[in-house]
Every structure is written in structure tokens, then in C-alpha cells.
PAGUDO-63618 format. One record per atom (N, C-alpha, C, O): residue number from 1; atom name; residue in one letter; x, y, z. Coordinates in nm, 3 decimals. Layout:
PAGUDO-63618
R seq atom type       u       v       w
R NUM   CA    A       X       Y       Z
...
end
This chain:
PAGUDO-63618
R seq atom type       u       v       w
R   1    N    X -24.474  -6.620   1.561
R   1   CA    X -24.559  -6.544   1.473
R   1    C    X -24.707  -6.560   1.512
R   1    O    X -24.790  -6.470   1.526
R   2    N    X -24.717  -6.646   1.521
R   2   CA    X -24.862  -6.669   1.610
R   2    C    X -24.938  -6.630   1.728
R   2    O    X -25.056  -6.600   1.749
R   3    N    X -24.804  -6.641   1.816
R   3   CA    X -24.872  -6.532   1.944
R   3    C    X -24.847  -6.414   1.901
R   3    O    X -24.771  -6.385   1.993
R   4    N    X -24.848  -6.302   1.822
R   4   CA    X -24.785  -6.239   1.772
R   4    C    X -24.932  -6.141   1.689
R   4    O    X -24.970  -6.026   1.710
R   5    N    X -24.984  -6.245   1.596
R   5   CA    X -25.081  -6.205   1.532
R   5    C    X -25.243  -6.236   1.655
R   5    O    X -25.350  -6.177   1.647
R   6    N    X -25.215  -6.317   1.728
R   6   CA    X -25.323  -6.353   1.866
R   6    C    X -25.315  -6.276   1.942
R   6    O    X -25.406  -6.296   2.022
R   7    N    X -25.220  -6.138   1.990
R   7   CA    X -25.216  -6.059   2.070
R   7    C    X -25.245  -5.929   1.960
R   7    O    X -25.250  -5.810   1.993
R   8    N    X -25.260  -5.975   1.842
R   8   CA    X -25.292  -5.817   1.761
R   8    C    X -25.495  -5.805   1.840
R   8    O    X -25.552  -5.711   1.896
R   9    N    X -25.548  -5.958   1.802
R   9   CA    X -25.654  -5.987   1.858
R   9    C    X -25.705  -5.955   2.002
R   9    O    X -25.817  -5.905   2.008
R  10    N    X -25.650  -5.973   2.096
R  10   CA    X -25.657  -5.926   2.214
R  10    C    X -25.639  -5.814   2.243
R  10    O    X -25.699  -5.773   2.342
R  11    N    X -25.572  -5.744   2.188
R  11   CA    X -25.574  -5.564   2.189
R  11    C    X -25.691  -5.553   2.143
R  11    O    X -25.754  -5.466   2.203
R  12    N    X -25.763  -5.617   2.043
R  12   CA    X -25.893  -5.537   1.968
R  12    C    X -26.003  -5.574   2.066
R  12    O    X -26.115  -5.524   2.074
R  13    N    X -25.948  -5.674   2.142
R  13   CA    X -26.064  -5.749   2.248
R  13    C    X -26.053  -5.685   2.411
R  13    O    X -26.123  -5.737   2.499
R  14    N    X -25.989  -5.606   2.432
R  14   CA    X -25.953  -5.541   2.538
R  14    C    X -25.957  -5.364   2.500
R  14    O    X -26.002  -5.287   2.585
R  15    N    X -25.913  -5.317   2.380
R  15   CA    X -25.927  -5.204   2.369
R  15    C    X -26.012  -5.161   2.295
R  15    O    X -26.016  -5.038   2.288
R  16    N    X -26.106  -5.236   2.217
R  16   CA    X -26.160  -5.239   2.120
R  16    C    X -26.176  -5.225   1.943
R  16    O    X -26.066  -5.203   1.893
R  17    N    X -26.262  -5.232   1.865
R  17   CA    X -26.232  -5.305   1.737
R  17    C    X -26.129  -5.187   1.658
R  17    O    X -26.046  -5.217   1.573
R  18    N    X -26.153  -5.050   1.707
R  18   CA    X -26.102  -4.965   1.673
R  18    C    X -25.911  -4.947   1.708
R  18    O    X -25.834  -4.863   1.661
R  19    N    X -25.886  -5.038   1.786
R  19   CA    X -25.752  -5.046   1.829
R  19    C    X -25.651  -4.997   1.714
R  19    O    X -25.594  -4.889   1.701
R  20    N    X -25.647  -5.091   1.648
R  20   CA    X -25.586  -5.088   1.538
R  20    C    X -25.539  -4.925   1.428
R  20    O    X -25.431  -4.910   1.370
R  21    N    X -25.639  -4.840   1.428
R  21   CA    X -25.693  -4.711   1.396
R  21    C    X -25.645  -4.606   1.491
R  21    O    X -25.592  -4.497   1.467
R  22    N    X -25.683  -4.678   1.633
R  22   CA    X -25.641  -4.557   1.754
R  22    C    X -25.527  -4.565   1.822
R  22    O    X -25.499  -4.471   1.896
R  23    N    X -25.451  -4.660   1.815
R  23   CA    X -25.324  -4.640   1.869
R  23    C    X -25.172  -4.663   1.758
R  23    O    X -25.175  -4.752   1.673
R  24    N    X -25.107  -4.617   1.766
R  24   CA    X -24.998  -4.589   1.703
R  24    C    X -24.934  -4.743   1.633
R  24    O    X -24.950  -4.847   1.697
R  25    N    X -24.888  -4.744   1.547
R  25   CA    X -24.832  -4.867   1.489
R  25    C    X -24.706  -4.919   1.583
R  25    O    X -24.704  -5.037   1.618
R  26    N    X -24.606  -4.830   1.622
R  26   CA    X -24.504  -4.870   1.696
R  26    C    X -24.573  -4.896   1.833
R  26    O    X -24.480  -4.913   1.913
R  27    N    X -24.663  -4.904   1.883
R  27   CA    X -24.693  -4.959   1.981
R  27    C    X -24.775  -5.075   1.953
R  27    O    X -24.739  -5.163   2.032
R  28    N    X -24.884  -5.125   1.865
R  28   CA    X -24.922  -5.203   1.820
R  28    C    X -24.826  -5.384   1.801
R  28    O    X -24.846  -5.503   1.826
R  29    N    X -24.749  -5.321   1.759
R  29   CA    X -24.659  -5.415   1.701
R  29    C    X -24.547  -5.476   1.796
R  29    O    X -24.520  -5.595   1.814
R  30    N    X -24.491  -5.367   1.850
R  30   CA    X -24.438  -5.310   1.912
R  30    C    X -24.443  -5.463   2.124
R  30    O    X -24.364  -5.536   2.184
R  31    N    X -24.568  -5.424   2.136
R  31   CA    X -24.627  -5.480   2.170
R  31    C    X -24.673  -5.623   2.193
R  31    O    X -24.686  -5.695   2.292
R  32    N    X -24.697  -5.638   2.027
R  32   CA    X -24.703  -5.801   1.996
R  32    C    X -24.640  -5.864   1.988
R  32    O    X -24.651  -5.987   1.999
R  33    N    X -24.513  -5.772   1.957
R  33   CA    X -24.353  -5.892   1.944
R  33    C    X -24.262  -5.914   2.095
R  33    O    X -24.172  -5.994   2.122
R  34    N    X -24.347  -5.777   2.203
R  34   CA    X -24.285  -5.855   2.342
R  34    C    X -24.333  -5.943   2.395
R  34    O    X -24.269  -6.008   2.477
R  35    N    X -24.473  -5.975   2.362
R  35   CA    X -24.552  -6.089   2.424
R  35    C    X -24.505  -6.199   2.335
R  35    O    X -24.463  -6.297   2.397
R  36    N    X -24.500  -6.208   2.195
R  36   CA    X -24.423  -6.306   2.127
R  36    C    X -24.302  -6.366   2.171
R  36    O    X -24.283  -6.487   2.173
R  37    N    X -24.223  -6.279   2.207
R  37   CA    X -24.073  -6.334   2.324
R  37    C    X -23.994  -6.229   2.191
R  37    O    X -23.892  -6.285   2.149
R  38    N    X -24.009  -6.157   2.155
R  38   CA    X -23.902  -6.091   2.103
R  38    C    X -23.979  -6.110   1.883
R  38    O    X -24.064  -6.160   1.809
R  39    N    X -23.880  -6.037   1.890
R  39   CA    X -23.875  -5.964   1.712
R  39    C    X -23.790  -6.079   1.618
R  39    O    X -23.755  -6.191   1.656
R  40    N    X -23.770  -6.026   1.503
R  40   CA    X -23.707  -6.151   1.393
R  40    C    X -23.552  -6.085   1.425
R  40    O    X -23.453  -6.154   1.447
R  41    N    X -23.552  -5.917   1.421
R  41   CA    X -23.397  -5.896   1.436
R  41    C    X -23.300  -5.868   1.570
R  41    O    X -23.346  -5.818   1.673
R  42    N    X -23.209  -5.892   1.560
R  42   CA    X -23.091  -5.890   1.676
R  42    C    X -23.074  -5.732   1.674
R  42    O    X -23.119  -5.670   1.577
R  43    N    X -23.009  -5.663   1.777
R  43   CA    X -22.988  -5.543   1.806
R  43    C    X -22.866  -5.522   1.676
R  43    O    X -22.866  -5.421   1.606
R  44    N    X -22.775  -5.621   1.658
R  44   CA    X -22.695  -5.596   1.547
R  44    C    X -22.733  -5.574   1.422
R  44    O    X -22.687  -5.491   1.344
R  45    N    X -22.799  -5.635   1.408
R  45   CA    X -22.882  -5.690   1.273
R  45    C    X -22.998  -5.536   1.238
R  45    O    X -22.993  -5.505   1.119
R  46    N    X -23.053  -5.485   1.287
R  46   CA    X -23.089  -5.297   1.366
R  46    C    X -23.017  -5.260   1.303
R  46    O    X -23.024  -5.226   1.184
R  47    N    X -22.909  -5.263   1.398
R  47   CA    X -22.849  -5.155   1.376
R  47    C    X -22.763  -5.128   1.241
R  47    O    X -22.709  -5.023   1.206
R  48    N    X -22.768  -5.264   1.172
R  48   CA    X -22.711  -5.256   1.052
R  48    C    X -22.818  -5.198   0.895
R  48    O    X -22.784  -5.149   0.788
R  49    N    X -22.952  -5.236   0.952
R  49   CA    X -23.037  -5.216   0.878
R  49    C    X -23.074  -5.017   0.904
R  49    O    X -23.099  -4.938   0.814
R  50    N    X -23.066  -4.992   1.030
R  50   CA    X -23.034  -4.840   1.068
R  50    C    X -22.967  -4.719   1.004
R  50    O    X -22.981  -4.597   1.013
R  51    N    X -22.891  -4.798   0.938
R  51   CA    X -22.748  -4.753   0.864
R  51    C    X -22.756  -4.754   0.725
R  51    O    X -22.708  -4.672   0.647
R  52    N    X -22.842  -4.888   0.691
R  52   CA    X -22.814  -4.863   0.551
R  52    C    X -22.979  -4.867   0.535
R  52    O    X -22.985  -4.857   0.413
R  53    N    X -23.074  -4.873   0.567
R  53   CA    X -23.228  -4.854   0.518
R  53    C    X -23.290  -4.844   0.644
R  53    O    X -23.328  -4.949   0.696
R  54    N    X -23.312  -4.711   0.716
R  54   CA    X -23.428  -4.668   0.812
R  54    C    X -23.485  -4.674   0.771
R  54    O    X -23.566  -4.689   0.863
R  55    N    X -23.576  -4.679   0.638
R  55   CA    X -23.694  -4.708   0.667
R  55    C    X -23.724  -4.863   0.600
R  55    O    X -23.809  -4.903   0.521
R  56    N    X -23.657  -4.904   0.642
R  56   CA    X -23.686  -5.041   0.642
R  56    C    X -23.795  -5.129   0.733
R  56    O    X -23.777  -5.144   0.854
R  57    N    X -23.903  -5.180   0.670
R  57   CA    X -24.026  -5.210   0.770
R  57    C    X -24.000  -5.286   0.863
R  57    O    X -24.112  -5.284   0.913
R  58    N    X -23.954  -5.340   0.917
R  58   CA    X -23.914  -5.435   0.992
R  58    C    X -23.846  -5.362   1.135
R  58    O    X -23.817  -5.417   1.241
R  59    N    X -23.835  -5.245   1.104
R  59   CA    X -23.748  -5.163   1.228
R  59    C    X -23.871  -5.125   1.299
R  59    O    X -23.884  -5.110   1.421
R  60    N    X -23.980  -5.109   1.186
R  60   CA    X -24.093  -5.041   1.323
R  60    C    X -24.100  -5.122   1.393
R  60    O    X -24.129  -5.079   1.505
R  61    N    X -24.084  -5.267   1.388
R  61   CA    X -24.136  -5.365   1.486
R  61    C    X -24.002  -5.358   1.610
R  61    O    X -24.017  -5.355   1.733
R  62    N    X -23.915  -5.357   1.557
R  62   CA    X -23.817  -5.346   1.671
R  62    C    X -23.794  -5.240   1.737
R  62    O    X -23.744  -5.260   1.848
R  63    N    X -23.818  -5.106   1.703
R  63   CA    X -23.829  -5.006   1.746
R  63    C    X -23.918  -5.009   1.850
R  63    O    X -23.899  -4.973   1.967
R  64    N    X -24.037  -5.064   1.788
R  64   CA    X -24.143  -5.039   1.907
R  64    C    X -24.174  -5.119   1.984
R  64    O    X -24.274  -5.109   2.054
R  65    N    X -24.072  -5.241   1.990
R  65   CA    X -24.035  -5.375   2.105
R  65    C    X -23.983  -5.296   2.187
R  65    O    X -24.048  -5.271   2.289
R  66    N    X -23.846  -5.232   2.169
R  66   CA    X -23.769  -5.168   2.237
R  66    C    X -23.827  -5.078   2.338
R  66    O    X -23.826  -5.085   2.461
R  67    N    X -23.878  -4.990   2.252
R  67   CA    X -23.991  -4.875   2.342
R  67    C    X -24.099  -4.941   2.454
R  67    O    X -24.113  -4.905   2.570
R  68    N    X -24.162  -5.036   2.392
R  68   CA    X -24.256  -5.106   2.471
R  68    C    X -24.205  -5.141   2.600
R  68    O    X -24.259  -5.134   2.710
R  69    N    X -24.084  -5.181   2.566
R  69   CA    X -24.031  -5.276   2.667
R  69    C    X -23.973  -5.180   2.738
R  69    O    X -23.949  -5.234   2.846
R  70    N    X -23.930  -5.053   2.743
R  70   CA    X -23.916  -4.998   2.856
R  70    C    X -23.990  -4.881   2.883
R  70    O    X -23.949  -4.809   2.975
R  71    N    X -24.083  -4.851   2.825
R  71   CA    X -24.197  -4.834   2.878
R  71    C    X -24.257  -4.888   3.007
R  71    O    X -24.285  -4.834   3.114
R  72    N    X -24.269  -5.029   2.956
R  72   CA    X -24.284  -5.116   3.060
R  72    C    X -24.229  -5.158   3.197
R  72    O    X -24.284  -5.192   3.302
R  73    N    X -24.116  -5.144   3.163
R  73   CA    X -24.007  -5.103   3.266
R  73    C    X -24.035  -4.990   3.389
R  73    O    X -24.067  -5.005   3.507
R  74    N    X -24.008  -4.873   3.307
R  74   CA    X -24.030  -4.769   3.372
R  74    C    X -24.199  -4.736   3.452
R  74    O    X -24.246  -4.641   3.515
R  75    N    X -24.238  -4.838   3.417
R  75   CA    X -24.410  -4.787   3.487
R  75    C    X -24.428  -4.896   3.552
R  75    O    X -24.516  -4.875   3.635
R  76    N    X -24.380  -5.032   3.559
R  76   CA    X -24.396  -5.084   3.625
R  76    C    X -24.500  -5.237   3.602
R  76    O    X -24.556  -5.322   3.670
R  77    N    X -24.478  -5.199   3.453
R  77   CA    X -24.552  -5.344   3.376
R  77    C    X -24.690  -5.338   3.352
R  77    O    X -24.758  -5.435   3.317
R  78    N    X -24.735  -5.213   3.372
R  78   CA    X -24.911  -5.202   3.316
R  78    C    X -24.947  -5.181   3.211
R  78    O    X -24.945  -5.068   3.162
R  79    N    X -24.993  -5.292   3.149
R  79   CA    X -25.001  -5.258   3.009
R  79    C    X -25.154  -5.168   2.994
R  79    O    X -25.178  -5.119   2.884
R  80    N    X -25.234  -5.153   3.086
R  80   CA    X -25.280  -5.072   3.072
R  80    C    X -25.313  -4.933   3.071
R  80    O    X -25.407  -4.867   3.027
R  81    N    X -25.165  -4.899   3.156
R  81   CA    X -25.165  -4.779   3.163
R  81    C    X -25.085  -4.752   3.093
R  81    O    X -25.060  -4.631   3.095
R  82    N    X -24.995  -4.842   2.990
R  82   CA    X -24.941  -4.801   2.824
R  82    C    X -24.998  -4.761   2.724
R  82    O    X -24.955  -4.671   2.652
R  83    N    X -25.133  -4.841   2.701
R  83   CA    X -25.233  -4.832   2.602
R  83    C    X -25.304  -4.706   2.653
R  83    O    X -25.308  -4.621   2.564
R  84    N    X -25.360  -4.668   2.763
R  84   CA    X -25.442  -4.560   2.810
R  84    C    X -25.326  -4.427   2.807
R  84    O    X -25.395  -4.325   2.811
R  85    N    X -25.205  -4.395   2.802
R  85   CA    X -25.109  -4.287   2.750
R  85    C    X -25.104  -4.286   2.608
R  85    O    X -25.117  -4.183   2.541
R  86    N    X -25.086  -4.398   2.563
R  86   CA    X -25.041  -4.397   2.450
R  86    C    X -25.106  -4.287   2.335
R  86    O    X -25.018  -4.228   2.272
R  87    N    X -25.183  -4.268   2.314
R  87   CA    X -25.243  -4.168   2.251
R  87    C    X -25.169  -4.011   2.264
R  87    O    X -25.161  -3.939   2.165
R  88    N    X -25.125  -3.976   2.377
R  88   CA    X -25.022  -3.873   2.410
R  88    C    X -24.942  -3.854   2.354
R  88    O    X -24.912  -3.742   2.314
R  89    N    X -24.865  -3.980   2.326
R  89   CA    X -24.716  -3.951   2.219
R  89    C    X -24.716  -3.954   2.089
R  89    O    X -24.613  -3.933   2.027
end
């Protein structure tokens, strides 16, 4: 939880104070919980909450681990050229 809320900080310190405002919540978060080493829920544990409460808050964060993370994947690990698209989607 700590690196978690310390990388919300470093986005505002790299992208600036406005971060928070200008980029999307599922990436925000999203974000903080891959540098954290992962989210509170299991892909099971999703997918059960999927089923019976989408909008359950806790999915944005895994949702946007998921995304992040292959995002990341697919580009090749720049997180800056995640944050600099990101506004697109």
C-alpha cells in the first residue's frame, strides 16, 4: 500500500501536479498497483466480484493493473510513452 500511494506521488512529480485531473483513473491506479507488485484481488476473486457487482470499486484498480500491464507489454515497457497516449483513450 505504500509503494502504491508513493508512486501516486511520482506521477505528480514526473507528469505534473495536474496528473491526477489529466489522466484517466484506470490508468492512475492502474499503474500504482503494478509498481506495488500487484492489486488486493486474485483474477478469481474479479471475476467473482464481475458477476455479482461491476461496479464494485476495487475492479477499477484491477482492471487498470491488467490494462497497464499489457499495455506495457505490448510497447515495450515505456512508461512514458503510456502516460504521453494515454489521454487518447
Amino acid at each position: 500500500m505504500i509503494a502504491h500511494e508513493q508512486t501516486h506521488g511520482l506521477i505528480r512529480a514526473r507528469y505534473g501536479s495536474l496528473a491526477d485531473v489529466r489522466y484517466p483513473a484506470w490508468l492512475r491506479e492502474g499503474y500504482c498497483d503494478v509498481v506495488a507488485g500487484g492489486g488486493s484481488l486474485s483474477d478469481a476473486q474479479a471475476a467473482l466480484l464481475d458477476r455479482r457487482d461491476p461496479s464494485h470499486p476495487a475492479l477499477l484498480y484491477y482492471h487498470g493493473r491488467k490494462r497497464v500491464e499489457a499495455l506495457l507489454r505490448a510497447d515495450g515497457g515505456s512508461v512514458d510513452r503510456l502516460f504521453a497516449t494515454a489521454k487518447l483513450w
